[in-house]
N, C-alpha and C positions, 0 to 999 in steps of 0.2 A: 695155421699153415706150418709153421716150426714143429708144433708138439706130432701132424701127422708124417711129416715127414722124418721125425725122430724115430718114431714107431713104428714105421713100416721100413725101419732097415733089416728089422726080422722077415720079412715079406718082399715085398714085390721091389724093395730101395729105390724109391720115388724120387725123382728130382726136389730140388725148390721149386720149381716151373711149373711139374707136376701137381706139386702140393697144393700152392696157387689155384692152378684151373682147378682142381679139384673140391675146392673150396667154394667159388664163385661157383663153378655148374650147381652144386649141391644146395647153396644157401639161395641162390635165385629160381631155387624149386625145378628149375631144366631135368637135371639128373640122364646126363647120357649114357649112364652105364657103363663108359669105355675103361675108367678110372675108378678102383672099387680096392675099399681097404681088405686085407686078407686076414688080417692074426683080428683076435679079441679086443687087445687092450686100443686097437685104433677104431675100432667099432664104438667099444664105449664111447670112447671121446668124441667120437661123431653126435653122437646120439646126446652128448650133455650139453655139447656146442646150440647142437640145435632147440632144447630146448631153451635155453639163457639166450639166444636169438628171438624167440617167441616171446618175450615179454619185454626184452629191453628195446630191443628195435622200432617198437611202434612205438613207445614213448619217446623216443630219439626224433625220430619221424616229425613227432607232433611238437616238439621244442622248436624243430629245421620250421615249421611252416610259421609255428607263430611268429618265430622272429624275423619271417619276411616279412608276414603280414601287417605288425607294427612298424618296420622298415617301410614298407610301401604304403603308410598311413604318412610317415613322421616325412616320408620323402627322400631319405637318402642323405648327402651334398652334393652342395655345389661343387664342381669338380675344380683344384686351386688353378689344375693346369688352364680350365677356362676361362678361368678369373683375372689371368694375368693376361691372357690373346683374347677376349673380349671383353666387352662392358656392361656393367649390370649396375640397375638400382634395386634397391629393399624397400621393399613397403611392410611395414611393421603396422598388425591391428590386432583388436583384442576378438573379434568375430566378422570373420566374413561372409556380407551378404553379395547377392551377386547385381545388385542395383548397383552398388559402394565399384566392385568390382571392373564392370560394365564402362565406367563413367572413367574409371582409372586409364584402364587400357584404352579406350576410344581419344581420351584427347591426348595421351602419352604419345602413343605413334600414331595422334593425326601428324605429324612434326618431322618431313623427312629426315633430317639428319639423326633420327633417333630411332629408326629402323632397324637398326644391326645391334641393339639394344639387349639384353635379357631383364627380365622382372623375376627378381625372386620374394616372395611373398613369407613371410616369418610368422607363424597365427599359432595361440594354443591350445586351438580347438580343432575338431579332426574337420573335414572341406566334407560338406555336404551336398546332396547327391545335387543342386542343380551346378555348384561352381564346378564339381568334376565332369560334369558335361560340357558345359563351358567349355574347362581345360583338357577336355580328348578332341574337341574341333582343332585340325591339322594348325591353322592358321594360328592359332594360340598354344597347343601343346608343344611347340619347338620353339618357345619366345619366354614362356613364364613357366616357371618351378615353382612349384608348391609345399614347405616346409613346413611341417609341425614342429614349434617348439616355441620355447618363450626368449624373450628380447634379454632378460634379466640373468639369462645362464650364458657365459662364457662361450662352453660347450655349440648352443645354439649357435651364436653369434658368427662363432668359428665356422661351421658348418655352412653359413653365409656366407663368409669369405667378406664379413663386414670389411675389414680392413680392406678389402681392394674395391669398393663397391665406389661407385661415381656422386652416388646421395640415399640420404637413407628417407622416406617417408614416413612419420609415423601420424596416424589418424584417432582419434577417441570417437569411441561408441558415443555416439548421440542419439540409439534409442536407450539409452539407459535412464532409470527413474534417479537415482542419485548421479545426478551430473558431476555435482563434486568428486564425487568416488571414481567416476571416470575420467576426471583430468588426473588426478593422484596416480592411476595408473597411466597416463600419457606422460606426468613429468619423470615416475621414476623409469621409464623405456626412454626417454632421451638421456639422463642421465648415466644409464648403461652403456647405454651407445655411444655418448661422446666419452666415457671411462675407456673403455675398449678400442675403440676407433678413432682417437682425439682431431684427427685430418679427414674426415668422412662430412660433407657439406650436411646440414640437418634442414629437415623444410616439416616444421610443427602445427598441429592443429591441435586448438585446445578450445575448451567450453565457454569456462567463466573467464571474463577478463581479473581479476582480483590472483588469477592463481598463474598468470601471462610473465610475470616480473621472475617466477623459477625457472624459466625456458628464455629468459634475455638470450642465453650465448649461442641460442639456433641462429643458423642464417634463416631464415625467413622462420615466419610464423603468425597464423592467421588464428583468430580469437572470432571466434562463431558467432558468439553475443554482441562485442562491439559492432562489428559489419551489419547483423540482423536490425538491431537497433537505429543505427544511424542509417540506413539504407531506408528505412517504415518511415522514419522521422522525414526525410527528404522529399520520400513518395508523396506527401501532404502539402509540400510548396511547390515540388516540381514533380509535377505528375508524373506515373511510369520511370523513376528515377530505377527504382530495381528491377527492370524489364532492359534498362539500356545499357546498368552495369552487367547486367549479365550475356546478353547480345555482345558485349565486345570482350568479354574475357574467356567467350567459348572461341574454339578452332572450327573454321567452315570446314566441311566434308566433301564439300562438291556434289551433294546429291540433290540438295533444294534448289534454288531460284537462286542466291548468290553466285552460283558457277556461271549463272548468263551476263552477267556486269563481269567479274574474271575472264572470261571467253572475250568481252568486247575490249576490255583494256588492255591484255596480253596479247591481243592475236591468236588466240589458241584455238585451233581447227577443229579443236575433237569435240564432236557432238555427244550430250549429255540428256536422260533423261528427266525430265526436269518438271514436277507434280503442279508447283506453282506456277510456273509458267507456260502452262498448258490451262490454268485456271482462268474460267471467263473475269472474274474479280480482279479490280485494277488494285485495288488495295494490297491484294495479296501477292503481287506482280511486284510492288513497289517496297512492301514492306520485307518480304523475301529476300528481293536484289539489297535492300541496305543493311539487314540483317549481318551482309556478309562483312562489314567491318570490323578491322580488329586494331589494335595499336601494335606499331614498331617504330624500330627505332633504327637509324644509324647517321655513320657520320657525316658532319656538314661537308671537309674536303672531297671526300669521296661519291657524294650526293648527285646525282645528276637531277634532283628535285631541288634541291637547295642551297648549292654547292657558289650559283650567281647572286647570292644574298649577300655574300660575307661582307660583314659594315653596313649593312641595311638594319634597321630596325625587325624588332623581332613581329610586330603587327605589317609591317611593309612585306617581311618574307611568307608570312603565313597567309594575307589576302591573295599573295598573286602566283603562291603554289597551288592555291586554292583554285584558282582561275585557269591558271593553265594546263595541268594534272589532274584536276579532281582530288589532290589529296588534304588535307586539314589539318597544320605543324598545332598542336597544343604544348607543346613544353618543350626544355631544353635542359641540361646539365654540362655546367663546365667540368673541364676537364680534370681540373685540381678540388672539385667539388663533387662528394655522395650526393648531394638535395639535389631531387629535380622541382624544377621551376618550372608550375603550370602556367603560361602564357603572363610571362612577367612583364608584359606590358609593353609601349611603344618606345620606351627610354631604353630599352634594355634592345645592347648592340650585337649581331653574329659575330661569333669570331669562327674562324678553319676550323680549331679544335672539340668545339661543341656537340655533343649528342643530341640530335633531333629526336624527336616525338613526334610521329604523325597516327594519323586515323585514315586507313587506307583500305579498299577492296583486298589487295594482298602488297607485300613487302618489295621495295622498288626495285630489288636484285631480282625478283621473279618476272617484271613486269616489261614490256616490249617499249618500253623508252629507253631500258638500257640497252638495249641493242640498236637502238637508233640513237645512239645519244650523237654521233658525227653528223650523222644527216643532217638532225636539228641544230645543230649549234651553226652549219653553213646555212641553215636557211634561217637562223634568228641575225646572224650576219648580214646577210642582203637587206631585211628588214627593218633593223637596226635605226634607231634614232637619234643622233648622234649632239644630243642637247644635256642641258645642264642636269636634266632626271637618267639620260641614259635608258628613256625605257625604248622597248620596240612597240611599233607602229601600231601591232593589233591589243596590245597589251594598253595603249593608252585609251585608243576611242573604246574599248570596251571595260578601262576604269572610269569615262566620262558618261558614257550613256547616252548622252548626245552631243553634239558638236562644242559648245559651251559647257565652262566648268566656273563654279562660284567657288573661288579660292579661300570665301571669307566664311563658309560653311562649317568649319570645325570650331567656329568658338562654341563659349559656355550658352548652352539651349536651361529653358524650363520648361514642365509640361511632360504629362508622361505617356506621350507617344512618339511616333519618329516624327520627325519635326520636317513641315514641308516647306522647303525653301520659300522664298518671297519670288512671284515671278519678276520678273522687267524685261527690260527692251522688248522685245518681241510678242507680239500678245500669240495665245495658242503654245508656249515654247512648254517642251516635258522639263519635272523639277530633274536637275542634276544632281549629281554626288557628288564631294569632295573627292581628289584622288586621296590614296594613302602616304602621306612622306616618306622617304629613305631613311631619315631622319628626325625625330619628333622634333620639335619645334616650342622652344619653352613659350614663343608669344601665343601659338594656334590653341597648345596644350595646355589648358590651367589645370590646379588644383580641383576647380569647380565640377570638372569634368566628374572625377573620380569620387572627390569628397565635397560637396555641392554645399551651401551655407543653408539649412534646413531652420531659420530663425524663427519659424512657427513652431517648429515641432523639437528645438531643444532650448534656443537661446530666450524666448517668450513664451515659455509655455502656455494653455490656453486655461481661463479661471477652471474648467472639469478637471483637466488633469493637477493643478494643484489642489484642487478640494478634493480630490480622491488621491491625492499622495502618488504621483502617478510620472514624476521626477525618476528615472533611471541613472545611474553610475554606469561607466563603460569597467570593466576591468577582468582579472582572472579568479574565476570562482578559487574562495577562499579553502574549502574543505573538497576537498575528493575520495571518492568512496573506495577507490582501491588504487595500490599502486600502480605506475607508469601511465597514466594515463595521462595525454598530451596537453597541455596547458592550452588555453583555449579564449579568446579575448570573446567577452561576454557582456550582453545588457544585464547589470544584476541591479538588486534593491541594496539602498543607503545600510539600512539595515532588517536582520532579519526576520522572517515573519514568526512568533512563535507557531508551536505546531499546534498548537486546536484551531488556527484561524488553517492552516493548511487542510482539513475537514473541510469539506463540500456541501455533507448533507446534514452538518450538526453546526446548530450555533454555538458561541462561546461568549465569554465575557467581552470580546473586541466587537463581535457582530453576532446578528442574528439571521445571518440566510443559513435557508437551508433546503436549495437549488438552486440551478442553474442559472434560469428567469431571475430570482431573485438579486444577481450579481449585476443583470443589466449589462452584461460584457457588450463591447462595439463591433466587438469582430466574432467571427463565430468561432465554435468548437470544436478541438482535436482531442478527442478519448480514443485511450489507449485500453484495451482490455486483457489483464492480463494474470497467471496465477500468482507470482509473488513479484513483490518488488526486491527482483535484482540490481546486482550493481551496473547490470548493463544497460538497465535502465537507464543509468543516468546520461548515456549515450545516445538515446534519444531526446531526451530537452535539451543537450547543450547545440544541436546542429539549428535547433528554431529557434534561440536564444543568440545566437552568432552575434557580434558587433553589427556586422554589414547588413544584417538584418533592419529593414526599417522598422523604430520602436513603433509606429502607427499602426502596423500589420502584423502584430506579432499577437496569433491567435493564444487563447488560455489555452491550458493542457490542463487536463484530468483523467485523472489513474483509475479506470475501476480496476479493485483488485479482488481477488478469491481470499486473500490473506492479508490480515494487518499489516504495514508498514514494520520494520526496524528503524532504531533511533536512529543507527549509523544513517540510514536511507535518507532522512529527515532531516537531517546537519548534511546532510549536500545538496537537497533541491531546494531547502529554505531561504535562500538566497535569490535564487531565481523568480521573474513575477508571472504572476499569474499561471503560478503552479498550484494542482491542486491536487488531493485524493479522496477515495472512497471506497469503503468497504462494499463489495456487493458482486453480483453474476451475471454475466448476459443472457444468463437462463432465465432470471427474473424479470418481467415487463416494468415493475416499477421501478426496481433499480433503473433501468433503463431511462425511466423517462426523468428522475431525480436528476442525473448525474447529467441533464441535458442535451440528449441523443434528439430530438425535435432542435436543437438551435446548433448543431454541430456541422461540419463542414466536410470532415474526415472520420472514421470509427475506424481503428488500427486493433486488428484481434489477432492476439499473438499464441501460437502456437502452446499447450499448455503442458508440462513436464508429466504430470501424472499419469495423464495419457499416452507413455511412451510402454506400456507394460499390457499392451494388448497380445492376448495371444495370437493373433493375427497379425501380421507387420503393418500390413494397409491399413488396419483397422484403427491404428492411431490417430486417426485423421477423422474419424468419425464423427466425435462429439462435436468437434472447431466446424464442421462441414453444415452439420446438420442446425448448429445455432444459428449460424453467416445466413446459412437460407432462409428462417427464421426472422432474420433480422430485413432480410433484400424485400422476401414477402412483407411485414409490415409497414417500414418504412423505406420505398422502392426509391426516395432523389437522395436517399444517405450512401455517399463515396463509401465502401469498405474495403478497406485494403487487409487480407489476411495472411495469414503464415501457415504456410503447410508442411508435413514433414515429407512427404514423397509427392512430387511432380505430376507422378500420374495421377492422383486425383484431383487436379487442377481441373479434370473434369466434371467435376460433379457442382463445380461454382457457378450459382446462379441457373444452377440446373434447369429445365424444360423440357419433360419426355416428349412433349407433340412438336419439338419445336422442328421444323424441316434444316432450316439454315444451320441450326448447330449439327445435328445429326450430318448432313453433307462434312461437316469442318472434323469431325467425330473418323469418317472416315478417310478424309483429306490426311487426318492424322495416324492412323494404322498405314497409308502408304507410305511415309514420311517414312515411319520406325521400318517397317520392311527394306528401306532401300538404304539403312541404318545411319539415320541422319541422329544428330549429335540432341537436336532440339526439336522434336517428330511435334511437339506438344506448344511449336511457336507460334499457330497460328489459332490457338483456342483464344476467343474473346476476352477472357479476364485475365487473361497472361499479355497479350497484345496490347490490352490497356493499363495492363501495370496494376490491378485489383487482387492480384497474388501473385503469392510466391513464398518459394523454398530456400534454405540454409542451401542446404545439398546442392542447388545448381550453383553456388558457389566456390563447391571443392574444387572444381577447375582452376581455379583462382590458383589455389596453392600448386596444381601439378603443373600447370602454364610457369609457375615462377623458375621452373626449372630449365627453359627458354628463355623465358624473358624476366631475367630477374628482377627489374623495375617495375612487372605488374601490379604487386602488393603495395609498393610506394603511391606509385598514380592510382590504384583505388582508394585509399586513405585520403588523397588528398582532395581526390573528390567528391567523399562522402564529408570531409570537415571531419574526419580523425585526429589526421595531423592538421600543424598550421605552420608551416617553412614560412619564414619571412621573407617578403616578395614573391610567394608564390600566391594565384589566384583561386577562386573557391567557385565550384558548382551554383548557378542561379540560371530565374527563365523568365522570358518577357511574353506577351501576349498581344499579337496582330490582332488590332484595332481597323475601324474603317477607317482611321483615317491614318492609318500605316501601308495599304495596300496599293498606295503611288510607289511603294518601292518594285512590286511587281513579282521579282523573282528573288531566289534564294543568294543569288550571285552578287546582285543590288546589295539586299540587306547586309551581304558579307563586308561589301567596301561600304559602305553607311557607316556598323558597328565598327569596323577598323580606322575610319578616318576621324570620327568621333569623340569615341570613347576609350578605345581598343578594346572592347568585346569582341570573343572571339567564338564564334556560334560552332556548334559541334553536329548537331540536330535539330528534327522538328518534331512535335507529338502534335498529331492532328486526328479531330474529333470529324465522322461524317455522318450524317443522316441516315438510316435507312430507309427506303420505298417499304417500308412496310406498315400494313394495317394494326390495327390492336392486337395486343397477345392476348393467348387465352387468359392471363388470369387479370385481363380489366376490361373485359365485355361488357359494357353498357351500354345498349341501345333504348334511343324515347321510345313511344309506342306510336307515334306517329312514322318510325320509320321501318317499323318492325316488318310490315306486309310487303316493302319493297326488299327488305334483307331475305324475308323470307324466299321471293320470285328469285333471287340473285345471289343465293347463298354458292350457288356451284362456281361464280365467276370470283369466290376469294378463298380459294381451295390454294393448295402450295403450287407454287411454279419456283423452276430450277432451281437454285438454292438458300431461295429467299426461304422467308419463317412461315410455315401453319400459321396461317391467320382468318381461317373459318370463325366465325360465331359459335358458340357452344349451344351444342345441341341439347337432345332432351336428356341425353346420359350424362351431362357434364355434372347436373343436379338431378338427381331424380328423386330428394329428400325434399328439396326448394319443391319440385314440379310436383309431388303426390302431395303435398300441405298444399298447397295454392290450387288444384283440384277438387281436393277436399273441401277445403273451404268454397269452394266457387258453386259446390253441387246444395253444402248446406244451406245456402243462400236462397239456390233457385227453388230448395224444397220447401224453405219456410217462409219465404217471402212470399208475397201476390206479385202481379204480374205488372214489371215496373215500365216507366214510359220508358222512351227509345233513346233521351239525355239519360236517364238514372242506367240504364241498363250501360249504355256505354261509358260511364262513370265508374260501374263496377269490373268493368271489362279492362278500365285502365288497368285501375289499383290492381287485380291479377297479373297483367301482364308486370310491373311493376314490382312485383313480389317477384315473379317470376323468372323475370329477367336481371334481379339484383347480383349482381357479383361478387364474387370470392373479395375482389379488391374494395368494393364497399363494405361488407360486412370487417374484411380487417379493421377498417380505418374506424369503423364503428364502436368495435373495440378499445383499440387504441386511445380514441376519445372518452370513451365513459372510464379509464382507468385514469386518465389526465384528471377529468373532471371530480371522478372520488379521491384521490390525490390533493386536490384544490387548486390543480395546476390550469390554467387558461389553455386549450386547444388551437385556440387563434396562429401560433407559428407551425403547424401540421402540415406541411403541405402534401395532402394523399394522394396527386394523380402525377405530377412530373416525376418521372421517373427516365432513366437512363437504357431502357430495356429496346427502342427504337431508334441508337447508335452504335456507331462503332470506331474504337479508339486505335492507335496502333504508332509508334516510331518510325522516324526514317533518320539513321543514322549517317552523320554526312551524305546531304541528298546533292543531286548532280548540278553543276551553278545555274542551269534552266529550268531548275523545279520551280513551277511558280506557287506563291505565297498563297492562300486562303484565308479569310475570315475565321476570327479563333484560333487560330491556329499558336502553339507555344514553343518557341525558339529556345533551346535548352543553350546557352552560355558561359563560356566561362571569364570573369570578370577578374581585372587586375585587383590586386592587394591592394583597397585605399591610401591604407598606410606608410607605402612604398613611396607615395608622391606627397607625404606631409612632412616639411622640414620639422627637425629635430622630434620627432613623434613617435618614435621607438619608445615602446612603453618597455618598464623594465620587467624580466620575467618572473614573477614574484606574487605570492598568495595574497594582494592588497590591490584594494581599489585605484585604477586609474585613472586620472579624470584630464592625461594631457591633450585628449583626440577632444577638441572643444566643437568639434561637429559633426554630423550627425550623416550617415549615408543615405545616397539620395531615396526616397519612397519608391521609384520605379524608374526602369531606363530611361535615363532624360539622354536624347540625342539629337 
């Protein structure tokens, strides 16, 4: 610009302005001719201008775009001015998939107050094409940023605006084949982050528990292996235990079947699409509407649930919030006190200051009692009963049950069922219940109640169990295999067992079994199958080992493993009895039958590390999918409870392509995800019975702790993580016929509370189906074959029951051309046989013919027993599970009535709360001051 207007003062003496435009027209190619150098020496310079524009300019160009385009990879920042006028958390991961993603965002802002929220997301890998889809949907592109960079550079960090950030998320890759590798990098991103941001709240997930003790100073932090572990181990005594934790630590959405119990308890007018409850299934009506419970908490003064307790016992407040609200108090927490106290029992007084814990449809600020709280309290005034209990009028005859009440009901019962009062006076009269006292009552309340004198089973042991050395010590496993893990009152052995007798399928110098059968165990068998023995293993034998555990039911454990044990491994289960291992694979049938899969109870098959390096994400799941099937097919009455790494093929368990009923539940389930329910995948069979499950639906766990910070605590405490003294532990009883004089769930609640102060939370109940044989156990005689034949079309599928046709001629058409064959060479070589011989051979065809997929397994099975040298005799091949259906009702309504079989999920006071001087000290050595034994099963 300068050099032409220097030059053309010989010429035309051009402005600066001139220069200017003459420059832009020229070099943007326009050329309007208006403005035109006149001498030589301004022409040259044009003309050299222009060419050093030809080759620098494009490469300029091409610098400007790259470094948007890595800009709009890496994302920019967060802007600080935002940072400071609104709120944002960071979720820090090593790769994001859009599952992990998905699950983030959906229970983050199910949570209204966390709407006005932004997520900035810190990855240092570039977002791949489906989460950018994901994040261009309106509803998500003006809520979450997308940041390329690493947690470990400043730079990044800054670029977050970590220091003003509300909490920082950080997740570990658990598809990764070296686990360990991938905690290493989860501890050193927290460590950055709390370097960098030291006041920035931390909420950690890590892998291995052994590497948990580097990450102490996060506020919260959830360890994948202890939770997976102790949740499998639980499933085994209290059925569907990781279907119920996980049920209540999800956010309802409002699009399934629990918005119609919210709708009835709030008042809420607005009508809701609702898949389940348009479902002719009552199951799915029930199990939907309970689904929707979740835990909160708030205070007792402020409570219009529980606010007329204060000075009541804590069993006193929880039965008759229960009764009047529908809501279920399980714990509490003083004020001067971090520990929450799971239902610490009927000794334990409310005070104003106390933090409740209940188990509710939704939170009592939401709920239309607080809007009537005046109404009601004038109309519990009129009703009012102005006696030494203080209760109101409806509140008593529906603690009594009927007009008469047996005051003397609460002492010490034996016998393990609900105990039915003794009638009198009146002949015809229904049994009563005790009310619940205000006040426990040291004469009503023994010891006995809680810690029962079991003189059979500790103080006299019986000659078996001394001749098998079969004497248990209560105390704290002596050796633990990684730090922090929680000290744990335990049945262990005097002393320990060397490790060759720990070998299952090898003798040693101590013994010579070598199976199962040969141990003659009394109880049956819990196999675990798994690739290596980790230390979170050991997470699963300490919850079935538990003190409170009665020593008579405490099933053996045995480890199949893909890989030898470690010594460390060995020096902490060696203590514990009827622990056992074994080298071997679920892929092997022998293995199988050695390590006592025929005499087992439970088979727990845990997800296996090596299979996280599919090229396929899904496809991880493959192997574990395909053995389980495997397993369901040979031995169909074997409980399997598996581990899977994505949710969505939770489908494929227990599989049945012809099956109708699933198929209907298949698409029950793609409506669910369409109307984007949290848990689309709740009402598949083996999810609803608690026979799988996933780590992953546990991440809510941690993104909920950011609400409710106490969820991590009360999960722990109810898997037997932790062990709070005076707080109570997860247990489940079983409705017997001669418990069903209780009637309803409301009964049992004031039964369990005046009793023993059990405090029931749920029920897992099993039901029948109306359905015929599945395909793959077709056996029909030959005597009934001609009328199956006339009436094969009247067992064809109807509405959403199962295909339950008889198998046609395609189901075998290998069976049916051999039994052809053979049937034609007969009539050709044969003479002409009488009309007994010919329909003798007409059997045995039909017979061949008609033989089943599930005969020929079992066929199997047996001749491998049999070369084995193992006895067949405990096989049982035709009870199988495949003609029920299993499912939770999480606090059910107090007029659920009770059912045969049915399992009452519990939580039971700490025995040891109510034994003078019996605080054991907390210390690596055997205790032996608890001189009694917990009762074998609810005695009430």
């Amino acid at each position: 610009i300068c050099g032409i207007q220097h030059l053309e003062r010989a010429g035309n003496r051009l402005t600066l302005f001139d220069s200017l435009y003459f420059c832009i027209v020229t070099f943007s190619t326009v050329g309007f001719g208006d403005v035109t150098p006149k001498i030589w020496p301004s022409k040259l310079l044009v003309v050299i201008m222009i060419c050093v524009a030809l080759v620098v300019l494009p490469i300029q160009f091409e610098q400007l775009a790259y470094l948007w385009m890595e800009r709009q990879k890496s994302g920019g920042n967060y802007s600080r001015y935002r940072a400071q006028t609104e709120k944002h958390v960071v979720l820090c991961v090593s790769s994001l998939k859009i599952d992990l993603l998905m699950d983030f965002l959906n229970e983050f802002y199910a949570h209204p107050r966390l709407q006005d929220y932004y997520v900035v997301i810190l990855c240092p890998t570039e977002m791949d094409a489906q989460v950018r889809r994901v994040l261009q949907i309106p509803m998500w592109s003006q809520r979450v940023i997308y940041l390329q960079g690493s947690a470990l550079k400043d730079q990044d960090l800054l670029r977050a605006k970590m220091d003003n950030a509300e909490a920082c998320f950080i997740l570990s890759s658990r598809c990764e084949v070296d686990r360990t590798a991938a905690d290493h990098q989860t501890i050193l991103r927290a460590w950055a982050v709390k370097d960098f941001a030291p006041n920035c709240p931390l909420y950690v997930q890590i892998l291995k528990p052994e590497n948990k003790f580097h990450i102490k100073f996060a506020d919260h932090v959830v360890c994948e292996e202890e939770f997976k572990y102790a949740m499998l181990a639980l499933n085994c005594i209290c059925p569907a235990t990781s279907t119920l934790i996980t049920l209540l630590v999800h956010t309802s959405r409002g699009h399934t079947a629990p918005w119609e119990a919210f709708r009835q308890l709030t008042g809420t007018k607005q009508t809701l699409n609702r898949e389940s409850q348009q479902s002719p299934e009552q199951w799915q009506k029930m199990y939907g509407r309970c689904s929707g419970n979740e835990v909160y908490h708030i205070n007792l003064e402020e409570s219009t649930f529980f606010a007329e307790y204060e000075g009541k016992s804590f069993t006193y407040a929880s039965f008759h919030a229960h009764k009047k609200f529908g809501v279920c108090l399980i714990g509490v927490r003083k004020e001067d006190n971090k520990n929450i106290l799971l239902n610490p029992g009927p000794r334990y007084i409310m005070s104003s200051t106390d933090i409740c814990f209940y188990i509710n449809i939704t939170k009592e600020e939401n709920s239309a009692f607080k809007k009537q709280e005046k109404h009601r309290k004038n109309h519990e005034s009129k009703l009012s009963y102005h006696g030494a209990s203080r209760l109101p009028v409806h509140s008593i005859i529906a603690s009594m049950g009927t007009v008469a009440i047996d005051l003397q009901d609460t002492g010490c019962r034996s016998g393990a069922t609900l105990a039915l009062p003794a009638e009198g006076g009146k002949e015809g009269r229904r049994p009563s219940i005790a009310p619940v006292l205000e006040v426990a009552d040291s004469s009503s309340l023994h010891t006995c109640d809680l810690l029962s004198d079991q003189s059979e089973d500790e103080t006299t042991p019986s000659d078996d169990e001394v001749s098998a050395g079969l004497e248990y010590a209560k105390g704290y496993p002596p050796y633990s295999p990684y730090i922090g893990s929680s000290p744990t009152f335990c049945h262990l052995l005097h002393e320990k067992v060397p490790f060759c007798c720990l070998r299952l399928d090898k003798g040693c110098q101590h013994n010579y079994y070598e199976d199962a059968k040969a141990y003659g165990f009394k109880n049956k068998l819990i196999i675990v199958a798994a690739e290596t023995a980790g230390n979170g293993l050991y997470n699963f034998i300490v919850p079935l080992r538990a003190y409170y555990r009665p020593k008579k039911e405490l099933n053996p454990i045995v480890l199949l493993l893909d890989n030898p044990p470690d010594m460390h491994f060995l020096d902490a289960i060696c203590w514990f009895p009827m622990v056992y291992y074994m080298v071997g694979s679920i892929d092997n049938l022998d293995d199988l039958l050695r390590c006592g899969v025929t005499f087992a109870a439970n088979m727990v098959v845990v997800d296996k590390e090596s299979t996280m390096s599919a090229e396929e994400d899904y496809m991880a799941d493959a192997k574990t999918i395909v053995n389980v099937q495997t397993l369901f097919r040979l031995f169909s009455s074997l409980s399997i409870i598996t581990e899977l790494t994505h949710p969505a093929n939770m489908r494929f368990m227990q599989f049945r392509a012809k099956d109708c009923y699933s198929l209907a539940l298949s698409k029950l389930e793609k409506k669910e995800r369409e109307k984007g329910s949290n848990l689309a995948f709740m009402f598949r069979l083996p999810f609803a019975a608690g026979r799988v499950f996933s780590i992953s639906m546990l991440d809510t766990l941690l993104y909920q702790s950011f609400v409710k910070d106490y969820m991590i605590s009360i999960t722990r405490l109810l898997l037997g993580l932790d062990t709070t003294p005076g707080s109570g532990f997860l247990c489940s009883m079983k409705i017997t016929e001669e418990d069903l004089w209780i009637r309803t769930y409301a009964r049992l609640y004031q039964k369990l509370c005046s009793s023993t102060g059990d405090i029931p939370i749920g029920v897992y109940r099993t039901e029948s189906q109306k359905l015929t044989t599945s395909e793959s156990q077709i056996s029909i005689s030959v005597e009934e074959w001609e009328d199956t034949k006339d009436t094969k079309d009247q067992f064809s599928c109807r509405g959403n029951h199962r295909n339950s046709t008889s198998s046609d001629q395609s189901d075998h058409p290998l069976l049916r051309r051999k039994s052809m064959q053979w049937a034609r060479r007969l009539s050709r070589r044969a003479p002409r046989h009488s009309a007994k011989t010919a329909e003798k051979i007409n059997q045995q065809r039909m017979n061949l013919y008609r033989r089943s997929e599930r005969q020929e397994l079992a066929e199997l099975v047996k001749n491998r027993m049999k070369h084995l040298g193992l006895s067949p005799a405990g096989y049982d091949e035709m009870n199988d599970h495949q003609n029920t259906l299993s499912y939770i009702l999480i606090n059910p309504s107090p007029d659920t009535r009770l059912e045969l079989n049915d399992i009452v999920y519990l939580i039971r006071p700490d025995p040891l709360t109510y034994v003078p001087n019996a605080g054991p000290s907390r210390k690596d050595s055997f205790c032996n001051t608890v001189g009694q034994d917990t009762r074998e099963e609810t005695q009430l």
